[in-house]
LOVO-844697 format. One record per residue (C-alpha): x, y, z; residue in one letter. Coordinates in steps of 0.02 Angstrom, whole numbers, padded with zeros to 5 digits, always signed. Example, Ala and Ser with C-alpha at 12.3 -4.5 7.8 and 13.67 -1.06 7.14 Angstrom:
! residues 2
+00615-00225+00390a +00684-00053+00357s 
END
This chain:
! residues 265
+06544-01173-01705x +06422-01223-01829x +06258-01098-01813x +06154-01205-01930x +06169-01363-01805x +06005-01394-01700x +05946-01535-01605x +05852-01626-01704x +05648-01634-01642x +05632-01825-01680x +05696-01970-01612x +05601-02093-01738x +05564-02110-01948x +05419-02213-01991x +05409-02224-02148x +05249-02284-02258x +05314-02377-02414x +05188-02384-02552x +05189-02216-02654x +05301-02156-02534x +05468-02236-02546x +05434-02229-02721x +05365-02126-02862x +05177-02118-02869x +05192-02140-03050x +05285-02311-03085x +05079-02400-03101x +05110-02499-02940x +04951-02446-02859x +04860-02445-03045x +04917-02636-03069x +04886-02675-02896x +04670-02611-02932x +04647-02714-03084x +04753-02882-02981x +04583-02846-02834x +04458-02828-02988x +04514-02992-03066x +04545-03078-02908x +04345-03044-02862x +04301-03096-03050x +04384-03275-03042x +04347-03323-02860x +04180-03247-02839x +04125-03253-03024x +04079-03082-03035x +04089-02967-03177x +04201-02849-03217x +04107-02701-03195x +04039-02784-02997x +04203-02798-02979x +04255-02631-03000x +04113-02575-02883x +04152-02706-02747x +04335-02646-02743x +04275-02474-02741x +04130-02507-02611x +04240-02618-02501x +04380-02490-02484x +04280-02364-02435x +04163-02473-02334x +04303-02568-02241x +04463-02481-02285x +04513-02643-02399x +04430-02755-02504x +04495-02906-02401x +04453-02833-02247x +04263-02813-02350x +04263-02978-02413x +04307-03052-02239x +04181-02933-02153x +04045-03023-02252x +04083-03202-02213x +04190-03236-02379x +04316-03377-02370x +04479-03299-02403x +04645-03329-02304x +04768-03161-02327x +04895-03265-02406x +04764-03329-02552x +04742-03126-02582x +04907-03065-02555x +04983-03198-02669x +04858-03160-02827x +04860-02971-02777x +05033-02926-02761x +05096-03073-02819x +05065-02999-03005x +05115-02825-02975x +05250-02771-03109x +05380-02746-02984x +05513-02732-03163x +05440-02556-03158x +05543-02532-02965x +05741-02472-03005x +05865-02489-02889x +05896-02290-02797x +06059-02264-02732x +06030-02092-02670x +05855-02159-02592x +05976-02285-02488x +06096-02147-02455x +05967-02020-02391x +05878-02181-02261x +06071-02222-02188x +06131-02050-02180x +05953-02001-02056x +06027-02030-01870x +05842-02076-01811x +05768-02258-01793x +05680-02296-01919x +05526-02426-01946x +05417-02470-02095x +05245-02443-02074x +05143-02514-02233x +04969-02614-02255x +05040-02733-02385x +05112-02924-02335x +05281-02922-02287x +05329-03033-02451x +05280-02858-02531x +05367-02753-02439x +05532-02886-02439x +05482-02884-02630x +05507-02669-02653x +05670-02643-02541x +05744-02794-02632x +05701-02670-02802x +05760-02531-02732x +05911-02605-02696x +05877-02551-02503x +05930-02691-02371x +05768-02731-02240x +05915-02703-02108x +05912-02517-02124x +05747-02533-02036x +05718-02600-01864x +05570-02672-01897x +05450-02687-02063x +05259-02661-01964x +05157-02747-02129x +04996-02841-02116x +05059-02983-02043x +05103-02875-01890x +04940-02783-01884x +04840-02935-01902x +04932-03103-01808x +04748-03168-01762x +04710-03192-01955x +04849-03341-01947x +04804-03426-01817x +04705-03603-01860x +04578-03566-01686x +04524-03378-01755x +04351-03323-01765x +04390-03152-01781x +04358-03088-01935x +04418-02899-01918x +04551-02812-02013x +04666-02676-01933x +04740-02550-02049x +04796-02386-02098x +04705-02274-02051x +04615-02340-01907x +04695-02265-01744x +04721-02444-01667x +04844-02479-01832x +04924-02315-01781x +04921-02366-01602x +05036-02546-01636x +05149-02439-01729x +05177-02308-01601x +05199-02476-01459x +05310-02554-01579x +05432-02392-01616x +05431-02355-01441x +05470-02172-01455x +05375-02041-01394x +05230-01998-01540x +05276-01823-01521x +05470-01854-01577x +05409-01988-01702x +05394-01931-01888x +05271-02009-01980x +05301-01996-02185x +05137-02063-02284x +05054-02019-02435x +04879-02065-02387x +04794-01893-02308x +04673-02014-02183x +04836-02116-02151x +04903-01938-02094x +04753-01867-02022x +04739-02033-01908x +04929-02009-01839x +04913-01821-01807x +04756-01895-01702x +04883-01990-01581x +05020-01860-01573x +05146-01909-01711x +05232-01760-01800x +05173-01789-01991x +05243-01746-02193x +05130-01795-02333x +05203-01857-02475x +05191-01841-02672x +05027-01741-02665x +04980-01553-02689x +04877-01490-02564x +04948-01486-02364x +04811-01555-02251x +04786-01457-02083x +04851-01632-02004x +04993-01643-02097x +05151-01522-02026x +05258-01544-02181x +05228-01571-02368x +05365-01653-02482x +05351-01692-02667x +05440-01844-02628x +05596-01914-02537x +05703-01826-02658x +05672-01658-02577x +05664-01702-02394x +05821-01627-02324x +05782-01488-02415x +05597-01469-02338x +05644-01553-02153x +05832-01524-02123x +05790-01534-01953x +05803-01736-01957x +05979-01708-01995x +05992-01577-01851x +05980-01442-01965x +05912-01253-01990x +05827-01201-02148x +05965-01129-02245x +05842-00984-02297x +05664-00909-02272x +05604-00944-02422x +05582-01131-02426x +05394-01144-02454x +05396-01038-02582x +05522-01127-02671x +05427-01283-02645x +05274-01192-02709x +05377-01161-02869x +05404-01345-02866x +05228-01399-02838x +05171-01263-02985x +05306-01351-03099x +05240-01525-03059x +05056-01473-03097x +05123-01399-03271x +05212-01541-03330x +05054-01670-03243x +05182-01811-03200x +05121-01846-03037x +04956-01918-03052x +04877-01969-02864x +04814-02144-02843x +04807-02244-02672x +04836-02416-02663x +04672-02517-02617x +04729-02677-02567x 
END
């Protein structure tokens, strides 16, 4: 008999892609803030610097800059943004990660993507990761989150995201597990805070500081079966886990490689 087996507590992965799937580090979300800036310059006319303020002002405003821009009356269909925004990202910078793929197929769980980006983005980043869209059962993107926006008879102009709790609320109705035996992975602590608000069980990813909403902190998906074995049914092979990963986190604040950025799209 094997001592270290356990049931594991979840039923469900949903999994946030940006910053998450990936390293922090590879300028995705950087690009992705100067794409917004010179996307307001060029349609709007604005400078540079009003730019830079609107995308800041918007964001925190609105939780996007589209949703901002939309909010205000502005004449802008999702696929006009998306297109100029992501369309432009340096997705080069994305390599393919075998052992990324390895980890996601050998997890028993369902698992879901749960990202604010376009689906053509997210298609975009599995296709660089050398990840097939099948692993998931479903990609929840903005198309998902926001089907009124494409319809030719809409007169709403709202804009559901992460982290409002109705975003969180299509993606627990769309997993279909129970929240509590659902495992949310994000590196956004508001996208965190907002599914520990309806139940999910939460990690936060790439940063250095655990929230009191998050229940687990990873560096990255590198180290998650160390840090959560209990996905793969596991015990904790010792008692000294967080401080190892507190070694870790020291380490990575040493060497700085691990700047924190969120993308603002």
């Amino acid at each position: 008999m094997d001592f270290n087996k356990i049931s594991s507590p979840f039923d469900c992965l949903l999994f946030d892609l940006d910053d998450t799937l990936y390293p922090s580090g590879l300028g995705i979300a950087q690009a992705c803030k100067r794409n917004i800036e010179e996307f307001l310059v060029r349609k709007f006319g604005v400078g540079e610097e009003r730019a830079t303020f609107l995308r800041a002002e918007y964001f925190r405003s609105y939780g996007s800059t589209l949703a901002g821009l939309l909010a205000l009356g502005h004449d802008v269909h999702p696929d006009e943004y998306h297109s100029f925004v992501h369309g432009r990202l340096p997705y080069e910078n994305i390599r393919p990660d075998p052992k990324l793929r390895q980890l996601l197929l050998s997890t028993p769980q369902t698992k879901i993507m749960f990202t604010n980006s376009d689906r053509k983005h997210a298609k975009k980043v599995l296709e660089k990761l050398g990840i097939e869209e099948e692993i998931f059962e479903c990609i929840i993107c903005f198309e998902t989150l926001n089907p009124h926006l494409f319809k030719t008879n809409n007169s709403s102009t709202e804009v559901i995201l992460k982290p409002s709790l109705s975003a969180v609320e299509v993606a627990i109705r769309l997993a279909g597990s129970d929240p509590h035996h659902t495992l949310f992975l994000d590196d956004s602590e508001r996208n965190i805070a907002a599914g520990k608000a309806l139940g999910l069980r939460t990690v936060l990813v790439g940063k250095r500081v655990k929230t009191n909403e998050a229940d687990y902190l990873v560096d990255g998906m590198f180290n998650l079966k160390a840090m959560i074995p209990e996905i793969w049914g596991q015990k904790k092979k010792n008692a000294n886990a967080n401080e190892e990963h507190d070694s870790i986190v020291m380490r990575i604040e040493l060497d700085s490689i691990r700047p924190t950025t969120t993308i603002e799209a």
